[in-house]
C-alpha positions as CSV (number, residue, x, y, z in Angstrom):
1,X,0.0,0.0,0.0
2,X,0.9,3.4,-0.7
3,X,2.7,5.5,2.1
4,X,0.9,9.0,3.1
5,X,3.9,10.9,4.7
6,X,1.0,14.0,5.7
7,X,-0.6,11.6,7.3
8,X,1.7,9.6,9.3
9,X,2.9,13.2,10.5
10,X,-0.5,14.3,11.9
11,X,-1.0,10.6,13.1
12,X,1.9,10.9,15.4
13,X,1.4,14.5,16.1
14,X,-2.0,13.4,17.6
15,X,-0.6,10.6,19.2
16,X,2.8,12.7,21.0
17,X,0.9,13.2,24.1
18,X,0.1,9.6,24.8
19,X,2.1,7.6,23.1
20,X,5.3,7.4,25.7
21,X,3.0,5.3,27.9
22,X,1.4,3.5,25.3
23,X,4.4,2.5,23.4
24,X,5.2,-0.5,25.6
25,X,7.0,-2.6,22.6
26,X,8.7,0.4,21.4
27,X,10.5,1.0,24.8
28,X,11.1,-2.7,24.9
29,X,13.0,-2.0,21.1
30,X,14.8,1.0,22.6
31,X,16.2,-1.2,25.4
32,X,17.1,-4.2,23.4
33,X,18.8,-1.6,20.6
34,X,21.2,0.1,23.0
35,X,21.9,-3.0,25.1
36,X,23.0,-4.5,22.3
37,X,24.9,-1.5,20.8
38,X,26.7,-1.1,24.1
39,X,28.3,-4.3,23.6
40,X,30.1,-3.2,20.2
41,X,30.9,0.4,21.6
42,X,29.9,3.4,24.1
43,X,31.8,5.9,22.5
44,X,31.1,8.1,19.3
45,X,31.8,11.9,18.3
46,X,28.2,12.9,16.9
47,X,25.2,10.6,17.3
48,X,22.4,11.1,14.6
49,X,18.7,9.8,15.6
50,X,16.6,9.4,13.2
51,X,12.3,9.3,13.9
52,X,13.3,10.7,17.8
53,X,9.7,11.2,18.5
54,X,9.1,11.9,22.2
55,X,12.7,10.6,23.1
56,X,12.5,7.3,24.3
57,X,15.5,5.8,22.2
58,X,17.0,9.5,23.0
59,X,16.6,8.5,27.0
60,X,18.2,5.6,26.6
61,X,21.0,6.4,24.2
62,X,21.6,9.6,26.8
63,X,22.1,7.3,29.7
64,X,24.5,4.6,28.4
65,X,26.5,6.3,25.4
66,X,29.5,8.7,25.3
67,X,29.1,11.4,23.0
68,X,30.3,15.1,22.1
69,X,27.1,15.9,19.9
70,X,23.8,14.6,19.4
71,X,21.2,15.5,16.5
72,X,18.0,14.3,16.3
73,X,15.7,14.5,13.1
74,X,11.7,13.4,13.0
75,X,8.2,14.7,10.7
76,X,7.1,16.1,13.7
77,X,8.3,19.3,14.5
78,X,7.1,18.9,18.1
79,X,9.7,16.0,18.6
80,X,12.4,19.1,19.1
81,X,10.8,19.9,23.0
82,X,10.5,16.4,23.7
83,X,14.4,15.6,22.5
84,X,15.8,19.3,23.9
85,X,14.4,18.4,27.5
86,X,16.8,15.1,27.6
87,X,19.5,16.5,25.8
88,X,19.8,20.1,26.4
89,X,22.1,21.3,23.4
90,X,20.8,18.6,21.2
91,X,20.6,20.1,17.0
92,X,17.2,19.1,15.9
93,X,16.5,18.8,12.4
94,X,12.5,18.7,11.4
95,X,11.5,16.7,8.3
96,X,12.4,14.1,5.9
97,X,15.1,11.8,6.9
98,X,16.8,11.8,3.7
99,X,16.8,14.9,2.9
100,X,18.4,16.4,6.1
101,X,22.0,17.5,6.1
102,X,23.7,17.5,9.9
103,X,26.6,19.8,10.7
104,X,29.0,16.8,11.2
105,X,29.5,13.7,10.0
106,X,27.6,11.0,12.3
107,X,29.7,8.1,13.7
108,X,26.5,6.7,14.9
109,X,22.8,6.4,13.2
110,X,20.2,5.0,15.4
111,X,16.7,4.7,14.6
112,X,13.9,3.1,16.8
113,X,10.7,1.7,15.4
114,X,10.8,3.9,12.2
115,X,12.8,2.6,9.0
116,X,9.3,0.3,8.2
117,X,7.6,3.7,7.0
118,X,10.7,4.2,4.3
119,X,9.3,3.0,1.0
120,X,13.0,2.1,-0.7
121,X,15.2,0.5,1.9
122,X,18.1,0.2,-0.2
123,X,18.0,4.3,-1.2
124,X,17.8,5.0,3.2
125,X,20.8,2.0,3.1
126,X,22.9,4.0,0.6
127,X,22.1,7.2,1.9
128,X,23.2,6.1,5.6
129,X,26.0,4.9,4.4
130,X,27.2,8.3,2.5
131,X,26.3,10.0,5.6
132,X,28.4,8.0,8.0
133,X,32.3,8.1,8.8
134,X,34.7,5.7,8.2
135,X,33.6,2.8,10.2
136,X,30.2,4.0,11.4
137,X,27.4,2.3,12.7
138,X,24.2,1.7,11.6
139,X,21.5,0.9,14.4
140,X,18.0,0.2,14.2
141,X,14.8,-1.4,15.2
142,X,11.9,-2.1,12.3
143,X,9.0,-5.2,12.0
144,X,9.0,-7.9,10.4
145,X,6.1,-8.8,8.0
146,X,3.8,-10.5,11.1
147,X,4.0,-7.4,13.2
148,X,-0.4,-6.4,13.2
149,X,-1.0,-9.5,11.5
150,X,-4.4,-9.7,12.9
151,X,-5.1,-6.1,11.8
152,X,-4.1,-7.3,8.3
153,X,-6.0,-10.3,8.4
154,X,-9.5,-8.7,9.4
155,X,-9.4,-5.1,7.5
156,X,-5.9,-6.0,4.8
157,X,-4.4,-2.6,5.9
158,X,-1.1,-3.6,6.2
159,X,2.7,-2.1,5.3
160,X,5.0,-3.6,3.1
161,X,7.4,-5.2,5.8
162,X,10.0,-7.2,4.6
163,X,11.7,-10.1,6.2
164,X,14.8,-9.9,8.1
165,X,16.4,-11.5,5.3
166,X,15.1,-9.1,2.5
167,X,16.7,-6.3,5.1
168,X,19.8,-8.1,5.5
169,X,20.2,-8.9,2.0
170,X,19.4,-5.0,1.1
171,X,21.9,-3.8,3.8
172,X,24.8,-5.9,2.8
173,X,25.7,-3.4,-0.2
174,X,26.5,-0.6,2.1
175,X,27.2,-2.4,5.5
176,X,28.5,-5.4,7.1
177,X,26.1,-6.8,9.9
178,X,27.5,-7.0,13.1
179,X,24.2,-8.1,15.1
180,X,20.9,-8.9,14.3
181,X,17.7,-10.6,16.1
182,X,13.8,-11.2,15.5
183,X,11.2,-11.6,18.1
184,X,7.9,-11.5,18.8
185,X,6.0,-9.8,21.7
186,X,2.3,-9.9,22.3
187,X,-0.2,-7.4,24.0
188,X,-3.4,-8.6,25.3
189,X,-6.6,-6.6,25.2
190,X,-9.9,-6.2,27.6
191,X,-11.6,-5.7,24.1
192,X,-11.4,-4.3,20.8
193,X,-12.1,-0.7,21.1
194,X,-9.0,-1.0,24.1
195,X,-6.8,-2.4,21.1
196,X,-7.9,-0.2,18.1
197,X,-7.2,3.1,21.6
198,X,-3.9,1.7,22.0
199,X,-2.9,2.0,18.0
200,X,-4.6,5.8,18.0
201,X,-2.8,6.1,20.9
202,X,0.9,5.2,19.6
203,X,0.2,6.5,16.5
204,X,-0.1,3.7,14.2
205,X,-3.3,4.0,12.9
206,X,-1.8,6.1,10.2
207,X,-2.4,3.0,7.2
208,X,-5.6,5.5,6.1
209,X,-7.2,8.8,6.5
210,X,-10.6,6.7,6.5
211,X,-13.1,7.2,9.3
212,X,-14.9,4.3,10.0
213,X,-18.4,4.3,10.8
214,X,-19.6,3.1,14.1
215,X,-21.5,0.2,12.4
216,X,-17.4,-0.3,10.7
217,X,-16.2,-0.3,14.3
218,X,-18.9,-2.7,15.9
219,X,-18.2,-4.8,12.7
220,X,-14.7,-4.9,13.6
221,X,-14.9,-5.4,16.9
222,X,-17.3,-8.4,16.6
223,X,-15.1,-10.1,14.2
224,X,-12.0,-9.6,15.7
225,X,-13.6,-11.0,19.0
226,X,-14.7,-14.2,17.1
227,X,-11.0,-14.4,15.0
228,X,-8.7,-13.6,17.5
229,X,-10.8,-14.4,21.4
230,X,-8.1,-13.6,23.1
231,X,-7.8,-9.8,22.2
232,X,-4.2,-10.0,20.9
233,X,-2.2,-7.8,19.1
234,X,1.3,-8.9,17.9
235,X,4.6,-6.6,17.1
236,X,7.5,-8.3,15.9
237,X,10.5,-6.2,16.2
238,X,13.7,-6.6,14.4
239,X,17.2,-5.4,15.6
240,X,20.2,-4.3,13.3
241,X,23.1,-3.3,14.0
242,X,25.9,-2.7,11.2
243,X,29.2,-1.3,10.3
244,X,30.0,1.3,7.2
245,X,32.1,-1.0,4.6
């Protein structure tokens, strides 16, 4: 499906106020992402972020890495308050990721739960790449082609993930992969309406600008109850991390 980049923006500019709480399997990404990360290096020169949001990579990035600057870039230009409150004399950068030009030359991209909205991989890949320093890292979280599977299942709104191989295989021009690691985490639900607040809430009902009707809603929320009893909603992250070749 076709990628609305005005709509993603005001979808998560709706969702800033609640989605820090809400985004339980993002902050579990975060974690996982600079854990990892940590165990390859702590120490950089300039740190770029891309898709900062409200910060919660940024949090975690600010407690356990070493760095002399840190830039942050997202849609949102709202993400800048969010990102200068963590990191004081943080450069923001508002817009497109690929079209922003830092001051310095990164050492370090990270990126948390935001490369699955790029439409060509292997253009973000390349342009990473021409960004970075000799031996800079790549590091990133993403989803794998089962992440909202239900969601696709019942309405066939879906993103065009690819597998952890497809990423690996596009990556491999421009980087050599020093980690990388697929799971799946599920969230359970009281009922539907609870699971369709939580994706309004984290901003990931941006697939369409559709408003459903409330007969579409009770339709919904009658067969997803029937498909899927358990009120279930799976993410499945994927990890990267990788070296400039």
């Amino acid at each position: 499906m076709q990628v609305n980049p005005k709509l993603i923006k005001n979808q998560f500019e709706k969702s800033f106020e609640t989605y820090s709480q809400n985004a339980i399997v993002q902050q579990v990404m975060a974690q996982k992402l600079i854990e990892e990360l940590c165990k390859i290096r702590t120490q950089y020169k300039n740190v770029l972020e891309l898709g900062s949001g409200t910060g919660l990579l940024t949090k975690e990035a600010a407690q356990a890495l070493v760095f002399e600057k840190y830039f942050a870039n997202d849609l949102v230009e709202k993400s800048k308050k969010y990102i200068t409150e963590i990191i004081p004399n943080a450069v923001f950068y508002g817009g497109n990721a690929i079209k922003i030009k830092p001051s310095k030359k990164p050492d370090l991209i990270i990126s948390n739960a935001m490369f699955q909205w790029f439409k060509n991989l292997a253009k973000v890949s390349e342009h990473c790449k021409n960004l970075l320093e000799k031996d800079g890292i790549l590091a990133f979280t993403t989803f794998s082609e089962d992440n909202f599977k239900e969601i696709r299942e019942l309405t066939g709104l879906s993103l065009e993930y690819k597998s952890l191989d497809e990423i690996i295989q596009i990556l491999e021009k421009d980087f050599e992969i020093l980690y990388k690691e697929e799971f799946t985490h599920q969230l359970k639900f009281n009922n539907p309406l609870e699971l369709l607040a939580h994706m309004k809430n984290t901003g990931v009902n941006s697939l369409t600008s559709k408003h459903w009707t409330f007969k579409e809603v009770k339709e919904f929320c009658d067969n997803y109850k029937e498909k899927f009893p358990e009120i279930s909603l799976t993410y499945s992250p994927i990890v990267i991390i990788c070296l400039k070749k």
